[in-house]
C-alpha positions in Angstrom: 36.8 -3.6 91.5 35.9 -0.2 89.6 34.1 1.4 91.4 32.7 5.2 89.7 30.2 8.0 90.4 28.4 10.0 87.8 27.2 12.8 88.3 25.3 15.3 86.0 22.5 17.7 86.1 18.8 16.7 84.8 18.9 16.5 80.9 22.7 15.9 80.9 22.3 12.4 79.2 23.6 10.2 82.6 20.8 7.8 81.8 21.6 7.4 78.3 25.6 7.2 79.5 25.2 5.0 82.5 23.1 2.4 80.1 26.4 2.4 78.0 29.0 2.5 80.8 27.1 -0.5 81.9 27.3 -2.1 78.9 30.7 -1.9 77.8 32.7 -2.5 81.2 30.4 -4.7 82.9 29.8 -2.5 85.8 26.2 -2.9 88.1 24.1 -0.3 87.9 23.6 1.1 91.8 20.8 3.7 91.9 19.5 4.1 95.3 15.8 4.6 94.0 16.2 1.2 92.5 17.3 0.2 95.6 15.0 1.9 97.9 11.9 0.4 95.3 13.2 -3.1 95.5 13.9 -3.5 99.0 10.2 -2.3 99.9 8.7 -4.7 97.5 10.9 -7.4 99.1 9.8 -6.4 102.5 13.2 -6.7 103.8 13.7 -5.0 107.4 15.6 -1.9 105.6 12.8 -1.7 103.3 10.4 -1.7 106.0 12.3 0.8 107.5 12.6 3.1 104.4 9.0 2.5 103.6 7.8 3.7 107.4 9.9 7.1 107.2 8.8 7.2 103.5 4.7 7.0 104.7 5.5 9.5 107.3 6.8 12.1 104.3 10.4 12.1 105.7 13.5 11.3 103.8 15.1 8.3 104.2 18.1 8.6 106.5 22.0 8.0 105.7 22.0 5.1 107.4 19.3 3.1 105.8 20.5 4.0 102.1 23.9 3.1 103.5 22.6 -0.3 104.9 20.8 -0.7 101.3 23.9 -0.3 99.5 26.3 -2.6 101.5 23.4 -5.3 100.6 24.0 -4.4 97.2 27.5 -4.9 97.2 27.4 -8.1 99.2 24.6 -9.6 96.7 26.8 -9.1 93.5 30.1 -10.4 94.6 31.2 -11.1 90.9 30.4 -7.7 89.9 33.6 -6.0 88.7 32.6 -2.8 90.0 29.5 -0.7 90.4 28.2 2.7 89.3 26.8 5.4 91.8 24.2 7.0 90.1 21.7 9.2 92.4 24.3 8.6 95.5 26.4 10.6 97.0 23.9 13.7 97.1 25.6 15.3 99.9 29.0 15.3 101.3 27.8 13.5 104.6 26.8 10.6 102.1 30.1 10.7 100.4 32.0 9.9 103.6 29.9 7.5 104.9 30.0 6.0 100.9 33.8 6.0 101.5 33.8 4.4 104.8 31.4 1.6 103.5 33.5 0.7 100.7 36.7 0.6 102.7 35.3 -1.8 105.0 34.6 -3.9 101.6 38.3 -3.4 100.9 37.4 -0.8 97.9 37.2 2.5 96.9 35.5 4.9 94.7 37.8 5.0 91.5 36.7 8.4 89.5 33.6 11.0 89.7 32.9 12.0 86.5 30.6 15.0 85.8 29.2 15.6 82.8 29.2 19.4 82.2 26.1 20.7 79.9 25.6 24.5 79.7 22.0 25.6 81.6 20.7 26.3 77.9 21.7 22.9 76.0 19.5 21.7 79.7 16.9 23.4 79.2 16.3 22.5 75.2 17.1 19.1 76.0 14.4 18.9 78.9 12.0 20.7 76.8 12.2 18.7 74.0 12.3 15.1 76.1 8.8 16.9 77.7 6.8 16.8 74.5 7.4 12.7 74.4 8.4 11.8 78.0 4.9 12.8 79.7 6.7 13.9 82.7 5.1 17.6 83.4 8.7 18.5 85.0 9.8 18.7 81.7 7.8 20.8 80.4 7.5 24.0 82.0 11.0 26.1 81.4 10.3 27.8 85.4 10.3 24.5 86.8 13.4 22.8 85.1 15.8 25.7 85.7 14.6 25.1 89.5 15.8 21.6 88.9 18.8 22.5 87.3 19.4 25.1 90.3 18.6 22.8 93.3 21.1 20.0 91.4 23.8 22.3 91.4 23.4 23.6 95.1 23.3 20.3 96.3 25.6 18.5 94.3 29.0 21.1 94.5 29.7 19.8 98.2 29.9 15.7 96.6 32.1 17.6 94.6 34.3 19.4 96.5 34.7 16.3 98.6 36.0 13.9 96.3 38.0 17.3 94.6 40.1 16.8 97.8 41.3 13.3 97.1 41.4 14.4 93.4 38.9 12.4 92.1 36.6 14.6 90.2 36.7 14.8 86.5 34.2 16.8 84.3 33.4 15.9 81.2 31.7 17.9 78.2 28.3 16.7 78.0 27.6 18.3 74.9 27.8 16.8 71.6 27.1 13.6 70.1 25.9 11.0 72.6 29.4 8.7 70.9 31.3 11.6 71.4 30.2 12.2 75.0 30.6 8.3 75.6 34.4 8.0 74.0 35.3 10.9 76.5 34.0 9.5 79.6 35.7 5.9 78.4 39.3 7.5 77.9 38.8 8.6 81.7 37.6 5.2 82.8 40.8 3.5 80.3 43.3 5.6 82.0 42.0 5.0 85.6 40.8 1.3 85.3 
């Protein structure tokens, strides 16, 4: 099982990269707001659980997500791996990710980062917010916030899997091809 995070900052392109990632290696697409959506709308007691901290205005804890995502891997036992997309968000997360999967008898292969320059962001946000309809992306104050808060949050996932040298960045910019036949070569030499 291949098993891979990826990580970038709003406007990076993950969505457009996951959706081919997907695609080509036959991977399930893991997002814990998926997750989180469809286990409230199945009722399930984790949902149920999510949904009660959710109406309270709290985060969802570890565990719950956690639960939620060893559900996910015992539903799709054919999958021949899964990508993180949204999870780890903290190094807390990370560890108990790690812990999970090694009681699945797996691992987390590669955490590949897509690396976009604040500007190219920005532009890219900017110009998704005059068709997307999403008001985040279109005021320049709020997406650098975005972009800021990602990158505070998301260097500690990073420096965790750095230790068990599993981080790789990749340039982001480009031509979405060109971005997608980077990230492969890392996935081919790891898979």
């Amino acid at each position: 099982m291949f098993n891979l995070i990826l990580f970038g900052p709003p406007g990076s392109g993950k969505g457009t990269q996951s959706e081919k990632l997907i695609a080509k290696y036959g991977l399930k697409h893991l997002s814990t707001g998926d997750l989180l959506r469809s286990e409230i709308a199945n009722a399930t007691p984790l949902g149920l659980e999510a949904k009660n901290f959710m109406d309270k205005g709290q985060l969802v804890p570890d565990e719950v997500v956690i639960g939620m995502i060893s559900s996910a891997l015992d539903n799709n036992p054919q999958a021949k791996g899964f990508l993180f997309d949204g999870f780890p968000r903290t190094a807390a997360q990370a560890e108990a990710l790690d812990k999970l999967l090694e009681l699945k008898n797996t691992s987390i292969a590669v955490m590949l980062a897509l690396d976009v320059s604040e500007e190219e962001l920005v532009n890219r946000l900017l110009k998704r917010g005059e068709t997307s309809g999403r008001s985040d992306d279109t005021n320049e104050t709020i997406i650098r916030a975005r972009i800021t808060e990602y990158q505070n949050k998301t260097t500690a996932v990073a420096d965790y899997y750095k230790q068990f040298d599993k981080v790789v960045l990749i340039k982001g910019e480009g031509g979405i091809d060109d971005i997608f036949d980077r990230l492969c070569k890392e996935i081919d030499a790891l898979a």
